[in-house]
C-alpha positions in Angstrom: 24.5 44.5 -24.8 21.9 43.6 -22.0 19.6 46.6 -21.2 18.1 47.3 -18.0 14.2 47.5 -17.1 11.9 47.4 -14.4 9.8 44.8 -12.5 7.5 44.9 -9.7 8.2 41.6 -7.1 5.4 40.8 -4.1 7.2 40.8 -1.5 5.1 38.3 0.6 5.0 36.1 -2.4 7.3 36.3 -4.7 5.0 37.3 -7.3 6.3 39.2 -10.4 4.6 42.3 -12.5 5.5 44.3 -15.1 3.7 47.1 -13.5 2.5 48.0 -10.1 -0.1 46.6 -8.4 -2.0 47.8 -5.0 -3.1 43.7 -4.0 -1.5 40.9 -5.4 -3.7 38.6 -7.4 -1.5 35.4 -5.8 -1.5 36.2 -1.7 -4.1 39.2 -2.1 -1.8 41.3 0.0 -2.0 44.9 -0.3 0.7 47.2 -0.9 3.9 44.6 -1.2 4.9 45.4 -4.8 8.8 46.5 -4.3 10.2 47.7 -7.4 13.7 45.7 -8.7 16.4 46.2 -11.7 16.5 43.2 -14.2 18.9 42.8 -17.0 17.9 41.3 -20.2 19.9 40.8 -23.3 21.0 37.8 -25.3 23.8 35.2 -24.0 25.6 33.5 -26.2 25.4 29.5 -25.2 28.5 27.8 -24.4 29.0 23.8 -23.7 29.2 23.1 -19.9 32.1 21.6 -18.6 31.1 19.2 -15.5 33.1 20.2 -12.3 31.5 18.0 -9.8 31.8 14.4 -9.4 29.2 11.5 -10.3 29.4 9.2 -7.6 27.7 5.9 -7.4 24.8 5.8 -4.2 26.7 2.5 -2.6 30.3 4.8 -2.5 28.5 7.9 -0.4 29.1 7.6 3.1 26.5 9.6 5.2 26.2 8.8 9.2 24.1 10.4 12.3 27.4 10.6 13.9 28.5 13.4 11.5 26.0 15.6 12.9 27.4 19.0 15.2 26.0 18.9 18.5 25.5 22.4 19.8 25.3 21.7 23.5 21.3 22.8 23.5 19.7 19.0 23.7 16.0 20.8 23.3 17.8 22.7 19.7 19.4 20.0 18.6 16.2 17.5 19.2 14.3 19.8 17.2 17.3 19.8 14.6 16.9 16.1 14.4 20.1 15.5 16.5 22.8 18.5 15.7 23.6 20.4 12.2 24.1 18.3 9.5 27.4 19.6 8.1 26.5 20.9 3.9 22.7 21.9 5.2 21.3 25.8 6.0 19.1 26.5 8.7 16.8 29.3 8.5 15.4 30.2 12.3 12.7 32.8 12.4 11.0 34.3 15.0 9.2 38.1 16.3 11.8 40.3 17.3 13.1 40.1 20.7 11.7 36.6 21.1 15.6 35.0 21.6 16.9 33.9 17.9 20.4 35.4 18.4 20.4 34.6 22.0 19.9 31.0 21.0 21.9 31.5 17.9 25.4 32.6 20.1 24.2 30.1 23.0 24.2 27.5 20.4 27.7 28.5 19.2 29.4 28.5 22.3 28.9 24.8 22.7 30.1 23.7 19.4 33.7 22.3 19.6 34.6 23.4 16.2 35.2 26.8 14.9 32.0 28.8 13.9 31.8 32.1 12.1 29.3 34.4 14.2 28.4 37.4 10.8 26.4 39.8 12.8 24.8 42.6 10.5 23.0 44.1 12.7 25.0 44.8 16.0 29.0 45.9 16.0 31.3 43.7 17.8 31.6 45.5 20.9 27.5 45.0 21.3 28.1 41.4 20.9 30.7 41.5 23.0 28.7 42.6 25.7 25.9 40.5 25.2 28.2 37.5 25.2 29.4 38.7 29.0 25.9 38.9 29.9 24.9 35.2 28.6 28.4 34.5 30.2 29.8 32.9 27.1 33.6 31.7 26.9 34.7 29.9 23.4 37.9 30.5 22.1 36.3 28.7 18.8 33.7 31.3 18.5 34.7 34.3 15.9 32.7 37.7 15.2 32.7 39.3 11.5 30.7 42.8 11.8 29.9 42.7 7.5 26.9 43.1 6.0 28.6 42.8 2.4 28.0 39.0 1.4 31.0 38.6 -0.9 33.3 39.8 2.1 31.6 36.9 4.2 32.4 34.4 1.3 36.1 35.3 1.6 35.7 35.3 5.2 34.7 31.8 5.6 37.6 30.8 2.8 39.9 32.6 5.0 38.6 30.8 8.4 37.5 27.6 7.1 34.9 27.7 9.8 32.7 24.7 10.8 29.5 26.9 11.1 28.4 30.2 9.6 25.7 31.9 11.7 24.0 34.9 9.5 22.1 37.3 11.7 20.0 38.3 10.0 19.6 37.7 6.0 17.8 40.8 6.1 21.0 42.5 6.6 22.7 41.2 3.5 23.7 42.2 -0.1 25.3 41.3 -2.8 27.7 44.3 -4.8 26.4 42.9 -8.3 23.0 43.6 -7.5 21.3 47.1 -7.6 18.7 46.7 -5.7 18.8 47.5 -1.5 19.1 45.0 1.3 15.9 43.4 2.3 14.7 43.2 -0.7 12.9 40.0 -2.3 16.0 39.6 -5.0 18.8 40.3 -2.6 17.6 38.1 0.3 16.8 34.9 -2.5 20.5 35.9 -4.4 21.9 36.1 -0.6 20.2 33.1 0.7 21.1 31.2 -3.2 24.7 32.0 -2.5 25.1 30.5 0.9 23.3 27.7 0.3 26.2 27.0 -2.7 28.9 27.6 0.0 27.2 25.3 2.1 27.0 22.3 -0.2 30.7 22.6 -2.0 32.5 23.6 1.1 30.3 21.2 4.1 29.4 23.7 6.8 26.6 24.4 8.9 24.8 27.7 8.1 21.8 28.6 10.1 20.5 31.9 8.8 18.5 34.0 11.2 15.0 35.6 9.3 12.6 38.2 10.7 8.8 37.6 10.4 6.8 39.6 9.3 3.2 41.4 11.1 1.6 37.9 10.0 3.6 36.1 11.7 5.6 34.4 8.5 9.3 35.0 7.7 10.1 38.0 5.8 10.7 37.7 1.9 9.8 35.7 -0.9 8.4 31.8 0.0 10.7 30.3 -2.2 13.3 31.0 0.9 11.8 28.3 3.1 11.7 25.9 -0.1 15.1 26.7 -0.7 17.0 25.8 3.0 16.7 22.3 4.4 15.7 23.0 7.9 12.6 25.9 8.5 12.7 26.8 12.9 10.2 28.7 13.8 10.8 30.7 17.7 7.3 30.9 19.4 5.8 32.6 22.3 5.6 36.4 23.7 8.3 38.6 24.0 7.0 39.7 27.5 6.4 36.3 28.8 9.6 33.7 29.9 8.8 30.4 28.1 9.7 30.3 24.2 8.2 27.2 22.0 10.9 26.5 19.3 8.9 24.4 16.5 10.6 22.5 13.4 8.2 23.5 10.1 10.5 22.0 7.6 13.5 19.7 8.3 15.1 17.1 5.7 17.0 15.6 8.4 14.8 14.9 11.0 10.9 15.0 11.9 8.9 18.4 11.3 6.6 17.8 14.6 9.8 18.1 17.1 9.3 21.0 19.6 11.7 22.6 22.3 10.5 24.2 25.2 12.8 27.1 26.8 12.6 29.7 29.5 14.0 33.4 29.4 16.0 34.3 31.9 18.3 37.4 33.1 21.3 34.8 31.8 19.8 33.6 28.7 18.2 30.3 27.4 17.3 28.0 29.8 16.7 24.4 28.3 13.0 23.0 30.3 13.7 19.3 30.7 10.4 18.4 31.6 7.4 20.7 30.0 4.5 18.5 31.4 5.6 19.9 35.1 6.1 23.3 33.9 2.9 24.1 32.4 0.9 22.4 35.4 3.1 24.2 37.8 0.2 26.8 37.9 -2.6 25.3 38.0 -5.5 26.0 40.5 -7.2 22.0 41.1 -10.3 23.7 42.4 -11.4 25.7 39.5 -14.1 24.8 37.4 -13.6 24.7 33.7 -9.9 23.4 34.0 -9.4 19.6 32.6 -5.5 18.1 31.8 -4.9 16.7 28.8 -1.9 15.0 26.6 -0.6 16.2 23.4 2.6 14.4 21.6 4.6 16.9 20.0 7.1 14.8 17.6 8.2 11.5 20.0 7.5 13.9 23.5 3.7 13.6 25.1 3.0 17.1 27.0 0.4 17.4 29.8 -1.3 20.8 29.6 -4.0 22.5 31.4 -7.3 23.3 29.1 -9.5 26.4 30.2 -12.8 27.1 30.0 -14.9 30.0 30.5 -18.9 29.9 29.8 -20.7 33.3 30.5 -24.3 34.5 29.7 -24.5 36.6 26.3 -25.6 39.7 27.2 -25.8 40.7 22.9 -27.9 38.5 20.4 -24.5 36.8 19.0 -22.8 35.3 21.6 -18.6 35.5 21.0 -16.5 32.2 20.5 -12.7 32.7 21.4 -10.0 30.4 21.5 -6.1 30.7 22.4 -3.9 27.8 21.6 -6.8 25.5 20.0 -8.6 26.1 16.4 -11.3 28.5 16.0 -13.7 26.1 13.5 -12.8 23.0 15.9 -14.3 24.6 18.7 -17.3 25.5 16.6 -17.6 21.7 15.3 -17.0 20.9 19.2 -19.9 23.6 20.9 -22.1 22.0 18.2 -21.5 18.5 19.3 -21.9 19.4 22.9 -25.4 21.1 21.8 -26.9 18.0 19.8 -25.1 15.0 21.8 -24.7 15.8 25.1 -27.6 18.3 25.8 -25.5 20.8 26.7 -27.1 24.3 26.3 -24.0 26.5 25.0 -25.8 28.1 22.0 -26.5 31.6 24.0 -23.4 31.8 26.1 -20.4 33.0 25.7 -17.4 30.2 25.3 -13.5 30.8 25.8 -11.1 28.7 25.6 -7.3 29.0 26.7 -4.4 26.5 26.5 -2.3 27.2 29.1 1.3 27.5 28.5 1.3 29.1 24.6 1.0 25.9 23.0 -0.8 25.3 19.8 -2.7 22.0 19.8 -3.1 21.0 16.6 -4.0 17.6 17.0 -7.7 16.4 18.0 -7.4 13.9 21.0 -7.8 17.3 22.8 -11.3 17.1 22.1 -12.4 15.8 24.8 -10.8 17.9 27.4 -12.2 20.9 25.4 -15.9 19.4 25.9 -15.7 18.7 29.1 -13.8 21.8 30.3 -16.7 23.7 29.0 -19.7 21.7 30.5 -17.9 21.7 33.8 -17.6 25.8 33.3 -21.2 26.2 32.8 -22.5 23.7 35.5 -19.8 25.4 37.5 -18.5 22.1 39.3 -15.0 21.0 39.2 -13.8 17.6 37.7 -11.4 15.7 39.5 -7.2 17.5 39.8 -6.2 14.2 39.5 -8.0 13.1 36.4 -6.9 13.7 32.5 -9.1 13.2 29.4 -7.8 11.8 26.1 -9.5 11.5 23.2 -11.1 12.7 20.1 -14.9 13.6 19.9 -16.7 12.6 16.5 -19.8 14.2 15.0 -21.7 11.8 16.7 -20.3 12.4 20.3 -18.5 8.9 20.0 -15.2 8.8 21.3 -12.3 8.1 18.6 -9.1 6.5 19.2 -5.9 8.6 19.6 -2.1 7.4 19.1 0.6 7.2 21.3 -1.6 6.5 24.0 0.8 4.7 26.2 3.2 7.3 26.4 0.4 9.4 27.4 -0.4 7.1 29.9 3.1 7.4 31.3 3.3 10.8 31.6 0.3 11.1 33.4 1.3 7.7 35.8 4.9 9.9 35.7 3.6 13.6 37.0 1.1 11.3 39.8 -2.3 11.6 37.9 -4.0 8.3 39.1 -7.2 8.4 36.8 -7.2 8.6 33.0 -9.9 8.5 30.1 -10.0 7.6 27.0 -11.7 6.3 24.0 -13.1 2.1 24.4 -11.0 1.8 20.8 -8.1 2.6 22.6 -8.1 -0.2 25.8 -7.7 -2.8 22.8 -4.7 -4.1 23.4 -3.3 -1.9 26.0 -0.1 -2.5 27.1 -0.3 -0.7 30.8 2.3 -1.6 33.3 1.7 2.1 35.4 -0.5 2.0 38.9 -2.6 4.8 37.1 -6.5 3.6 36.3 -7.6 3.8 33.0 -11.5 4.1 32.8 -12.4 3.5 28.8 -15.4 5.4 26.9 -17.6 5.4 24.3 -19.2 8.6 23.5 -19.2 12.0 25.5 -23.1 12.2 27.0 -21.3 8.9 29.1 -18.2 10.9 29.8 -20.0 14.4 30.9 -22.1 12.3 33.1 -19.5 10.4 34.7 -17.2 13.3 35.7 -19.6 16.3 35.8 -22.3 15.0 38.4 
């Protein structure tokens, strides 16, 4: 007979205890010990009987074209070009940010028949959401069930194409003691659907909640688990959402889709570069434009600086939208190569927009944003910086540059820098001028006179 015990599970982790702990030796988070039923007893082994099929790799037939378009060209970009029937999709995001907005959006559009399993809201609150998005699909069905077993035999019944799951939070299994929410209910629930996926190839894309960190609620093993991880950025009280692939088997992990909230839902932004410039003042000192490629698209964003006197021995260094220790590595540059006296002042940075530059041919505009803040004069509105700035203040080469190039010859920009690495070779058929450089004392000198 199997007997029944106690374990203590991080929460954050995944890590397991036999007994409590206050801070978990694996994340060191404090108080996310939740306490679960196991069952332990002896199983008597029995011979497997193979129920699937060996097939040779020659006799599978896989194609792009099998793919579900959704409608959403910036979700299914970031997808990798539509849901790839047999995968699960797990889209997180803060709350309020738009995940079942874009979730029901998303479902209207599909041609096939999806199976909308809302666990949080009744039918009639869908209902009325859907007449405010001003959704019509007579392909689109609603099951109000937080039980996962009664899903299961709702998608036998419907034989649906896609199964959304708002959220996995909400689910349970019957065999399982412990509550919903919990690290073994949301792995058995998220386990169980991923089965369904593969044997039965449908769609699921599984809506998570994140938690005060920022990262998806439950154990990690759930974004190892699912093919594609989504991540819904931005702030709930401002109208333009970043949606960012982390984790996608079926398409690249650096794609991004830009949206803006309105009263009527999503709104796809075609054209990001123009959006995020759309504000900017040309006369301002401390403001440089710069490129970033996110997955195949180059973005043109605005880079703000702001140098004040330190009125307190340690002077503060804050960034938004660009890495804390680059800008550290960057001041200290700008101190030792360029002669630029930042060590008692006060540097921010902002990226305007909410994007996250994570790549370093925004070094440059960072640099010189912040020397034309502190000598307050104003580069040139019609001028964008590329490049990456070594320890030495050279200039390094950056990729993509000609799409960068066009976008900035696109959006009327008619001067461009960047590293002398980078004019190797350049294939440039745009009016723009594109002024090569070496290292940033040459740079600062040429733009902030």
């Amino acid at each position: 007979m199997s007997k029944q015990k106690l374990k203590y599970i991080c929460s954050n982790c995944g890590y397991e205890s036999l007994r409590w702990l206050g801070k978990c030796p694996e994340c060191e988070s404090w108080n996310s010990f939740t306490e679960e039923l196991i069952e332990t007893g002896k199983h008597k082994s029995t011979r497997s009987v193979l129920k699937s099929p060996i097939h040779k790799l020659s006799e599978i037939t896989a194609t792009e074209e099998d793919r579900i378009i959704t409608g959403i060209s910036e979700f299914d970009r970031v997808l990798g070009g539509g849901l790839m029937p047999g995968s699960v999709v797990l889209l997180g995001g803060d709350p309020g940010i738009g995940k079942s907005t874009l979730a029901m959006q998303a479902a209207s559009g599909i041609k096939e028949k999806v199976l909308y399993v809302t666990g949080e809201e009744s039918e009639k609150q869908i209902k009325l959401r859907s007449s405010r998005l001003k959704i019509k699909s007579d392909s689109l069905f609603i099951l109000a069930e937080t039980e996962l077993n009664q899903v299961t035999a709702a998608i036998e019944s419907l034989k649906p194409s896609v199964v959304i799951i708002d959220s996995i939070q909400t689910m349970y299994r019957n065999e399982l003691d412990n509550s919903p929410g919990t690290v073994t209910q949301i792995r058995e629930c998220t386990a169980l659907l991923m089965d369904e996926a593969k044997k039965k190839h449908l769609s699921v894309i599984v809506i998570g909640h994140v938690t005060k960190e920022g990262i998806i609620a439950g154990p990690k093993i759930l974004e190892h688990m699912v093919d594609t991880v989504i991540q819904f950025e931005g702030e709930a009280n401002h109208s333009f959402r970043i949606l960012r692939s982390q984790k996608n088997r079926f398409g690249s992990t650096n794609e991004i889709g830009v949206f803006e909230m309105r009263e009527e839902g999503l709104k796809e932004v075609k054209n990001p570069s123009e959006l995020f410039l759309s504000e900017r003042e040309k006369q301002t000192p401390g403001s440089v434009v710069t490129s970033t490629i996110e997955g195949s698209r180059p973005i043109l964003l605005e880079v703000q600086a702001l140098v004040t006197p330190s009125m307190y021995g340690y002077p503060q260094r804050v960034s938004n939208g660009f890495d804390q220790r680059r800008l550290s590595i960057l001041l200290a540059v700008l101190e030792k190569r360029a002669l630029v006296k930042v060590s008692s002042a006060n540097v921010f940075i902002n990226i305007a927009g909410g994007i996250k530059i994570t790549e370093p041919a925004a070094d440059l505009a960072v640099c010189l944003s912040i020397a034309s803040s502190l000598s307050e004069k104003v580069i040139d509105s019609q001028t964008i910086v590329i490049g990456e700035v070594g320890l030495g203040g050279e200039l390094r080469s950056v990729g993509n540059i000609e799409k960068r190039i066009q976008e900035a010859d696109k959006l009327g920009f008619n001067t461009v820098i960047i590293p002398h690495t980078n004019s190797r070779g350049l294939k440039q058929n745009s009016k723009i001028k594109v002024i090569p450089h070496e290292n940033l004392s040459d740079t600062i000198n040429l733009l902030i006179q």
